[in-house]
N, C-alpha and C positions, 0 to 999 in steps of 0.2 A: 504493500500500500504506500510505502515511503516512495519509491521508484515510479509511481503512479503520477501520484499528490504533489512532488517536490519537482521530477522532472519530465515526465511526458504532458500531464495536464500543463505544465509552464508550457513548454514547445509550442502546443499543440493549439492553444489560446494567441499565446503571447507576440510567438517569433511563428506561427505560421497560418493564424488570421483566424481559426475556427471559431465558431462561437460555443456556448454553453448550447443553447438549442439544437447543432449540430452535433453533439455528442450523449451518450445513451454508456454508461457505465453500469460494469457487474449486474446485465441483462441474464434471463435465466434458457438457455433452450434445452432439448431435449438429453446433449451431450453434456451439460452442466453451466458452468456461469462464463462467459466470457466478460473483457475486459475494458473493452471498448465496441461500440459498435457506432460510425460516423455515418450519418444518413440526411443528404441534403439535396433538393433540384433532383430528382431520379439516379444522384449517385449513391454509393454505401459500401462502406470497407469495415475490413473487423483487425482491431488491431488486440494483439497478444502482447500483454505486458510479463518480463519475466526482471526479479532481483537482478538492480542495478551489476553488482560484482557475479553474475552470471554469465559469463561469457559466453558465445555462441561460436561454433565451428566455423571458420570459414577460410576457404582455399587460400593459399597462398598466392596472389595474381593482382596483377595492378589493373586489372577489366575489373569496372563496376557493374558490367553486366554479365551473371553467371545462371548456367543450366539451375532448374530446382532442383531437378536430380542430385547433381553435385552436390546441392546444402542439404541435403538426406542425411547424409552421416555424420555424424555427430550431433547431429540436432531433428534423429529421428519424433523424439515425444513431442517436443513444442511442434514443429510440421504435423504429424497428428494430430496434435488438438486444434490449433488453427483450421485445419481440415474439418474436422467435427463440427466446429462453429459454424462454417462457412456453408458447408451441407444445408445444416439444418436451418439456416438463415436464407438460405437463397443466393450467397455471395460465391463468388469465385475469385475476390480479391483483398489480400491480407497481409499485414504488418506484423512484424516479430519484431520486439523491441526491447532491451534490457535499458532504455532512458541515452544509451549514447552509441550502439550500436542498431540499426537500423535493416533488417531485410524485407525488402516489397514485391509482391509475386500474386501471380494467380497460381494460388496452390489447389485450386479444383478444375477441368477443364470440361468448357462445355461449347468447344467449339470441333470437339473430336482430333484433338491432340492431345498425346496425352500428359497430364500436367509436368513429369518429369523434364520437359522438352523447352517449358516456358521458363521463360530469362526474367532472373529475378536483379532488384535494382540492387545494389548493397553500398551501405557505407557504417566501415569500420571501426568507426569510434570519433569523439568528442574532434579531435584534430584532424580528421575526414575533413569532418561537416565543415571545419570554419575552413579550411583549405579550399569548400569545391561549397560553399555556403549556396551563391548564386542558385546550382544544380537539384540542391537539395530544396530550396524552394520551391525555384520550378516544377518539382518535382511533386510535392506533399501539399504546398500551399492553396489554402480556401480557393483562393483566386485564378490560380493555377489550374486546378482539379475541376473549378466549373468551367474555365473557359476551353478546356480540352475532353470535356464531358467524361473523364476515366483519369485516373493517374497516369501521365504521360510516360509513356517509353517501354508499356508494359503488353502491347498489341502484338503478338505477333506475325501475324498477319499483315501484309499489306495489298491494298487493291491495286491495281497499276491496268492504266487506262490509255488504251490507245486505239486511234483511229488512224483509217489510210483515206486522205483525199483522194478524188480521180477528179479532173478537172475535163 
């Protein structure tokens, strides 16, 4: 609750614009209580808060964008329950957060890939964030997240459209 209260609720208001309205703490679903659930404009993500000094497995690689698959191990139980929430919520998009390290992903897939496959965003601690701050904006922020209808960078998918003139 300290990792909550002290540093995600600050973020999460303060430095990345959400309001109290947009946010739904220690909701109950069928899988148990999760931790966050953000639901604004037809968007909605669940974020999984774990103890600050909880570190979370992650590759060694200086790409911010990594397979899910890859963050599987080591951090198979949190992936799991994020999973659970998300089921049972209807989301397929979620945050794993120990307050200074950050992973963002579609950890359910329902676009018929399957979710190992989707790139998740990571950023690895307190001196990430203010290194690459602009990104991480971009990234999470209220403003941000409505003007790109999804948390950006997280699609896998791209449409690509082309036409042949004949003249």
């Amino acid at each position: 609750s300290d990792t909550r209260s002290k540093l995600i609720d600050f973020i999460l208001i303060n430095v990345l614009g959400w309001s109290e309205s947009d946010i739904r703490r220690e909701g109950h679903v069928d899988n148990g209580y999760y931790d966050y659930h953000i639901k604004t404009a037809g968007i909605s993500f669940v974020i999984e808060a774990k103890r600050e000094f909880e570190e979370f497995i992650l590759p060694n690689t200086n790409s911010r964008k990594i397979n899910a698959g890859t963050l599987q191990k080591g951090n198979e139980k949190v992936i799991s329950q994020i999973q659970s929430y998300l089921v049972d919520l209807g989301n397929d998009t979620g945050i794993i957060t120990n307050g200074t390290q950050f992973i963002i992903g579609k950890f359910v897939s329902i676009c018929g890939i399957p979710w190992k496959n989707n790139k998740c965003i990571v950023f690895k601690g307190i001196g990430d964030i203010d290194e690459n701050f602009v990104l991480f904006w971009n990234t999470l922020s209220k403003e941000s997240v409505l003007n790109n209808k999804s948390i950006p960078g997280l699609n896998t998918t791209e449409e690509k459209f082309s036409k042949t003139l004949i003249s």
